[in-house]
C-alpha positions in Angstrom: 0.0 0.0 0.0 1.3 3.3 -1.2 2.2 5.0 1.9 4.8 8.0 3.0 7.6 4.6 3.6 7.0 3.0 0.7 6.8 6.3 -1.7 10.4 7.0 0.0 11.4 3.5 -0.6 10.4 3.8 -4.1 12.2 6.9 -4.3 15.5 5.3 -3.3 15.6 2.0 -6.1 15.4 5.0 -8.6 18.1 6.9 -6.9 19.8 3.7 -6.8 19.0 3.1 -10.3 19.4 6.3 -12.4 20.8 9.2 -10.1 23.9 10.3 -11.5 23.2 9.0 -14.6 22.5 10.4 -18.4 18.9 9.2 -19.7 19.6 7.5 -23.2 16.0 7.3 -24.0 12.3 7.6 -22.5 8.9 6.6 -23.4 5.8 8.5 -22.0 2.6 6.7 -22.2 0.1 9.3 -21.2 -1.0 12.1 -23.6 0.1 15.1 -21.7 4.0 13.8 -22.2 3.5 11.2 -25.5 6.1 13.3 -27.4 8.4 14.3 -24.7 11.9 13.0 -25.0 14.3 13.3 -22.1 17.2 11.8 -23.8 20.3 13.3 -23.1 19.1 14.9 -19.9 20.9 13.6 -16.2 18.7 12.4 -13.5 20.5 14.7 -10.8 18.3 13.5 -7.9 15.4 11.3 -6.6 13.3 12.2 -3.9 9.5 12.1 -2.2 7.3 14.6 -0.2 4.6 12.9 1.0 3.5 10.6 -1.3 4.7 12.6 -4.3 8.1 11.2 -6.8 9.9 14.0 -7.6 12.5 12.9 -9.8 15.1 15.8 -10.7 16.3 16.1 -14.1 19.3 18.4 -15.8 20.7 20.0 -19.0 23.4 22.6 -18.9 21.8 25.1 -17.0 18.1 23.8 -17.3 16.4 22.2 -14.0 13.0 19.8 -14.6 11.3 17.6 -12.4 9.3 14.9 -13.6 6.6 14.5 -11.1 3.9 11.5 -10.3 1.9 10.3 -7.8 1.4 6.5 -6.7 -2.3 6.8 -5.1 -3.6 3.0 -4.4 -1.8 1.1 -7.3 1.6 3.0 -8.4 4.5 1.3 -8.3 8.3 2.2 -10.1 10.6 -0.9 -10.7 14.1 -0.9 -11.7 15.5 -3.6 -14.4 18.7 -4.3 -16.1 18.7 -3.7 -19.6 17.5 -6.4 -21.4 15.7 -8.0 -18.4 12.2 -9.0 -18.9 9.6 -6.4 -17.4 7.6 -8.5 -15.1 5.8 -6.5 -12.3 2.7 -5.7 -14.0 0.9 -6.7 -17.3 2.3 -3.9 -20.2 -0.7 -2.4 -20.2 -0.4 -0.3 -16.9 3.1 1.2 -18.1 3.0 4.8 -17.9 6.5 5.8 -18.0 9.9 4.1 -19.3 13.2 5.6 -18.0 16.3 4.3 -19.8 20.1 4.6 -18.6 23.3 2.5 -20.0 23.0 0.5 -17.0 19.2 0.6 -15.6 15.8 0.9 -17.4 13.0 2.1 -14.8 9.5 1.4 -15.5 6.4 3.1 -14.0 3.7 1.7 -13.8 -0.5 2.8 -12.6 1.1 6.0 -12.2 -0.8 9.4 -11.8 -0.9 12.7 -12.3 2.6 12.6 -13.9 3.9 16.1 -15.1 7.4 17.5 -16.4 7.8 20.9 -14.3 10.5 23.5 -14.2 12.4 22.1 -11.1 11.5 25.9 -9.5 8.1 25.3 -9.7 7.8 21.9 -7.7 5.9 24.4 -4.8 3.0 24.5 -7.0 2.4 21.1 -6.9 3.3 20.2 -3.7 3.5 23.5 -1.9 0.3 22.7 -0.3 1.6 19.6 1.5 2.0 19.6 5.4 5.3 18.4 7.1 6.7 15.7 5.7 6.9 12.5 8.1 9.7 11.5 6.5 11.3 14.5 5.1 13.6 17.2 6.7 10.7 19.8 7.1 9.3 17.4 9.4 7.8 19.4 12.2 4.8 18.2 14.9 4.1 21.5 16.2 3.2 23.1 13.1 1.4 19.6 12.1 -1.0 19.8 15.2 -1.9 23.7 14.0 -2.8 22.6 11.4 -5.0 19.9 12.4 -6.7 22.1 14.8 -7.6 24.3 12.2 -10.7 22.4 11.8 -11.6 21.3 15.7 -15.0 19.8 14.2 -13.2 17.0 11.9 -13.1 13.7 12.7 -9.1 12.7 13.9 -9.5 10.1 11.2 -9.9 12.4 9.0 -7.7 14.8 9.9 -4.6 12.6 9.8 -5.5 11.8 6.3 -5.5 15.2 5.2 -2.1 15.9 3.5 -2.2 19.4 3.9 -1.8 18.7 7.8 0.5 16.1 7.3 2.2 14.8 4.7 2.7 10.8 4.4 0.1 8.9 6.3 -2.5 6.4 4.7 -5.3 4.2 5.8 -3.2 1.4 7.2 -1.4 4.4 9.6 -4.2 6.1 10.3 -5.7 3.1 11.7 -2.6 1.5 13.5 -1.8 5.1 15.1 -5.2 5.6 16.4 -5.6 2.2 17.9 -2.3 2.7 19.6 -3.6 6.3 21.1 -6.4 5.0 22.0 -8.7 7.0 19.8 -12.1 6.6 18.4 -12.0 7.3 14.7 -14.6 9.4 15.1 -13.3 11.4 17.8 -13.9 15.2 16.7 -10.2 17.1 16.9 -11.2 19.5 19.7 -12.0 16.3 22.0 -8.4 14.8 21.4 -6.2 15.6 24.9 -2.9 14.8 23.3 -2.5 16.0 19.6 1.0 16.6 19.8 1.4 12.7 21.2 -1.1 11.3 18.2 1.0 12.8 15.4 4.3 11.8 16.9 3.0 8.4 16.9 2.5 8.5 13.3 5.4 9.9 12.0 7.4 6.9 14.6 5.0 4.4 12.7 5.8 5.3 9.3 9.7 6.1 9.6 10.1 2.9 11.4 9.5 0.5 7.9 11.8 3.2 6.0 14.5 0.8 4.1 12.1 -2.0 3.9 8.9 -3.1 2.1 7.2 -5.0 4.6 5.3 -2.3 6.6 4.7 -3.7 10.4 3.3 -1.8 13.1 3.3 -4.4 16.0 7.4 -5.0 15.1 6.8 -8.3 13.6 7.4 -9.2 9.9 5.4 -13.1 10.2 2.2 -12.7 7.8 -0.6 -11.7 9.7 1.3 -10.6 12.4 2.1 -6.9 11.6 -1.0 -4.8 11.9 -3.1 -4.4 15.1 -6.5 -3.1 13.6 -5.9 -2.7 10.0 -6.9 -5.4 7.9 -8.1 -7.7 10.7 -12.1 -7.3 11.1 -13.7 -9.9 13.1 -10.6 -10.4 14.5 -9.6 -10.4 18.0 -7.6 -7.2 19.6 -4.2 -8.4 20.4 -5.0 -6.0 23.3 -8.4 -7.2 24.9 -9.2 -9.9 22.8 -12.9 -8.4 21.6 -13.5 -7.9 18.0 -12.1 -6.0 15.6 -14.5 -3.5 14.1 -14.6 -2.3 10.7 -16.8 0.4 8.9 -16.7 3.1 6.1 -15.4 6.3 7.2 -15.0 9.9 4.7 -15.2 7.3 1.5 -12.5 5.2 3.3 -12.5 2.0 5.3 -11.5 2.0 9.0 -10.6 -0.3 11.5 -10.9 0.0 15.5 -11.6 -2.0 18.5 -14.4 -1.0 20.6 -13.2 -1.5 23.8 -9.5 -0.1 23.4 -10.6 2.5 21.2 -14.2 3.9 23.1 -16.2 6.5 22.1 -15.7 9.6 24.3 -18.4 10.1 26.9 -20.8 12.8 26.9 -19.7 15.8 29.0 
């Protein structure tokens, strides 16, 4: 699942596999870039924010970034030349990124856009802190989220503009470890500052691998506490693992560990 760790791990097999390197031939499969060639330009940098790719491209003096988002079924793998492509049928390739000594293929990929490098802000200016990036800052994360008191935490932790990097599996796991009703409106949560710390531990702990675990183990069925596990008993308490649509998303709680707040 395309979260802030595995955007950043994706961002590292292309650092791995192009950065430094002179492209000696591209193919763009969405209409926006179908006639865009980027041969002879050096891939000068890989990096994420959020769950954005930014991978930075140069020319003598000219800067571009070649932008795209993963959403729910994004992925980038790396090949040697003449390997066979085999992550996804061909019909999902978006982008093809060729080097003397790598060929990167995208594949599912969104929103993907060649920018002037100095104009990254305007598609990802609006982002929160990054969880896993160097503007990573909790304080100005929980102003944000109390912007909007009313919202549901839930909700609010999957807003990028508070915070940049968490999904559905981390807003569940990070909630179940606060103890926190989904539902809980912003204004009733004691300890923001605590909730997004707790997320940003979550997500930087699977940096550097793929297998994301919240509980610390890496055995199957063994690495969430809530997500993924309805009917289930809490690893906690033992009582069953509810699950119910939230904001056009799924989410995942136990009842007892995670109560509703009490009228006051």
């Amino acid at each position: 699942m395309p979260e802030g760790d595995t955007v950043w791990n994706t961002a590292r097999v292309l650092e791995k596999a192009l950065s430094g390197d002179v492209l000696t031939g591209s193919d763009f499969r969405v209409p926006r870039l179908a006639t865009t060639d980027l041969t002879g330009w050096t891939v000068a940098e890989s990096a994420s924010r959020g769950k954005h790719l930014l991978l930075r491209l140069t020319k003598g003096t000219t800067r571009m970034t070649l932008h795209s988002h993963l959403r729910m079924e994004g992925a980038w793998r790396a090949y040697a030349p003449g390997e066979r492509w085999t992550a996804r049928p061909a019909h999902l390739i978006r982008v093809v990124l060729r080097t003397a000594r790598s060929v990167a293929v995208g594949y599912h990929l969104h929103e993907v856009t060649l920018i002037p490098t100095a104009e990254e802000e305007k598609l990802v200016g609006h982002l929160g802190p990054d969880l896993l990036g160097a503007d990573w800052d909790p304080a100005e994360a929980v102003r944000r989220i109390s912007a909007k008191p009313s919202a549901s935490i839930a909700e609010a932790l999957l807003d990028q503009r508070n915070l940049a990097g968490v999904g559905n599996l981390y807003k569940a796991e990070t909630l179940f470890l606060r103890g926190l009703w989904p539902w809980t409106p912003v204004e009733r949560v004691q300890d923001l500052l605590g909730t997004v710390t707790m997320a940003q531990k979550l997500v930087a702990s699977n940096r550097g691998r793929w297998t994301q675990t919240t509980t610390g183990s890496l055995r199957r069925g063994q690495t969430s506490y809530v997500y993924g596990r309805r009917a289930q008993p809490c690893r906690r308490c033992g009582s069953a693992i509810q699950k119910a649509e939230q904001d056009e998303r799924v989410t995942y709680w136990c009842p007892r560990c995670q109560p509703a707040p009490t009228e006051s």
